[in-house]
C-alpha positions in Angstrom: 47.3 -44.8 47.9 44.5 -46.6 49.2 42.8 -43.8 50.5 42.9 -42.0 46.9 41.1 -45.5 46.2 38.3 -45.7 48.6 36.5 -43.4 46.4 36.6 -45.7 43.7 33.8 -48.4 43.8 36.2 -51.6 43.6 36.6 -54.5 46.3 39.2 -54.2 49.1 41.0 -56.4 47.6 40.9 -55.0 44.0 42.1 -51.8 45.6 44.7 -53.9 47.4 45.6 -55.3 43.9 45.9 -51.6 42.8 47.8 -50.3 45.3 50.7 -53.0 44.9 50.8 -52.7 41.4 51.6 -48.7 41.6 53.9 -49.4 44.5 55.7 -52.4 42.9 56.1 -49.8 39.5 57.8 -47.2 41.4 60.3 -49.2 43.3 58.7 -48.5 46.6 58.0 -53.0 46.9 59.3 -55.9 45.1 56.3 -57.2 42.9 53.9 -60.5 44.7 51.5 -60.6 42.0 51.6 -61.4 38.4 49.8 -58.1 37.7 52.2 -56.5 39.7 54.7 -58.2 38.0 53.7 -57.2 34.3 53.2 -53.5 35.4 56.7 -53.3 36.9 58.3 -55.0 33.9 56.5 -52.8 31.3 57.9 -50.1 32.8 60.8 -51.4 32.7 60.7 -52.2 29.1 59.8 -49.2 28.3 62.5 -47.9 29.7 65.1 -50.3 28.0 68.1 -49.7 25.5 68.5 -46.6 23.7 65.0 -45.2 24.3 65.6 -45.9 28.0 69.1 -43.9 27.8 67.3 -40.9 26.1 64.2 -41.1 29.2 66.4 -41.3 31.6 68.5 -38.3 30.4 65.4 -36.6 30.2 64.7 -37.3 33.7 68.0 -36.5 34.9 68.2 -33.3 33.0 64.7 -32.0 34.0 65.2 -32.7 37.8 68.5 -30.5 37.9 70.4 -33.9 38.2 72.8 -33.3 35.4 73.9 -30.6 33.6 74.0 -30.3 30.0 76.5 -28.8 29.0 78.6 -30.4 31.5 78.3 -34.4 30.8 81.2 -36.4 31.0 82.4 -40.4 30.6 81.3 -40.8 34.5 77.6 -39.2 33.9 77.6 -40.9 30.6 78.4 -44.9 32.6 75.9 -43.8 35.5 72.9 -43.3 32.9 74.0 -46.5 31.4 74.5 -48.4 34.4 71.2 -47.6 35.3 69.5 -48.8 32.3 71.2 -52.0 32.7 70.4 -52.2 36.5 66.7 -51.9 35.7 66.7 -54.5 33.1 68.7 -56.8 36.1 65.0 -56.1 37.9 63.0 -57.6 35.3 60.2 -60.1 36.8 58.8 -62.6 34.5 60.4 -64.5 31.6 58.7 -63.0 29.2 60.1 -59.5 30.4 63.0 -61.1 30.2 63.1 -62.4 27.0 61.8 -59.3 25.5 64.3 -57.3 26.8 66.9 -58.8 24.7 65.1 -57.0 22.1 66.8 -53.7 23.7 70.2 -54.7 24.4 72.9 -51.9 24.0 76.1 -52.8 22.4 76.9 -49.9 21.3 80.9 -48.2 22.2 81.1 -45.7 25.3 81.8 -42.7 22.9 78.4 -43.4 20.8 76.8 -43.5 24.4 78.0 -40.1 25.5 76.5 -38.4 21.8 72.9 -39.9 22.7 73.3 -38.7 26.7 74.7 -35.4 25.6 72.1 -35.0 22.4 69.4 -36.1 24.2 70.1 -33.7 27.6 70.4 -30.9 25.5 67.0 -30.9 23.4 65.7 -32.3 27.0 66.5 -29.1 28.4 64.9 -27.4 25.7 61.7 -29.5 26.3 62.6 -31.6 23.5 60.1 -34.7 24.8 61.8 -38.2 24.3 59.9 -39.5 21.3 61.3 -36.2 19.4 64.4 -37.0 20.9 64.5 -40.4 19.3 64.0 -38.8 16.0 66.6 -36.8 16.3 69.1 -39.5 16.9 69.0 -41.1 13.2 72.4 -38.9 12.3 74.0 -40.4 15.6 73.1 -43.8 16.0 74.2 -47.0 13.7 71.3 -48.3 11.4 70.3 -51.3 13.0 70.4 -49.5 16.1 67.6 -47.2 14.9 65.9 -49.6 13.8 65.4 -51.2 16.9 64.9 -47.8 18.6 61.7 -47.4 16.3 60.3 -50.7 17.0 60.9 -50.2 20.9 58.5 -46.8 19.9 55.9 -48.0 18.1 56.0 -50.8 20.7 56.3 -53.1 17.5 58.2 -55.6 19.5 55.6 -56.6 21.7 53.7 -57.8 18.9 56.6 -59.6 16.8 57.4 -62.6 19.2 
């Protein structure tokens, strides 16, 4: 990474700065600086609650991870289970508090009709915000509701 930066006309220690912050986002280094910080909890955030069920999906279904026509209860709890492992690596407070904004309390069975809906149009190249649309007919109200603000990144703004 830092040699894709030396090109760029920034201090060492900007590119340093840089180079932590991509790191930190992927997983590859647990975040030291704030900015580090904020970029790795954004990403988590964005990948949070029902939109981070149907991204992950996505993911899993584009990589050959999972098969769409053959998603069970066990694929179903790992693509949960991740989204609530992620959220367990939130950084700051204010990631934190945000993503209670997110929290999915929805039952098992409602789970596996968003994994299952959204691998299938995911495998159809369906992108996530589509995706999202889409689940209106299989989601509860309020849950939608909070889906959309999570897209239009409403929530940021709100608190």
């Amino acid at each position: 990474m830092l040699e894709l930066l030396e090109k760029i006309d920034i201090s060492q220690a900007d590119r340093e700065a840089v180079a932590e912050c991509v790191a930190s986002h992927e997983g590859i280094v647990k975040p030291k600086t704030l900015e580090a910080q904020v970029v790795h909890d954004t990403d988590v955030l964005e990948k949070s609650g029902i939109l981070g069920l149907i991204r992950h999906t996505w993911k899993l279904t584009n990589s050959g991870k999972i098969n769409p026509d053959k998603i069970d209860f066990a694929e179903t709890n790992k693509v949960a289970d991740h989204i609530l492992w992620r959220q367990s690596r939130l950084q700051t407070t204010e990631g934190k508090k945000l993503s209670q904004n997110f929290s999915i309390n929805l039952p098992l069975e409602t789970i596996s009709k968003i994994v299952k809906l959204s691998a299938k149009l995911a495998s159809q190249g369906v992108i996530t915000e589509v995706i999202a649309e889409k689940l209106v007919s299989v989601i509860p109200e309020k849950e939608y509701s909070i889906l959309k603000k999570q897209l239009s990144q409403e929530y940021i703004y709100s608190n």
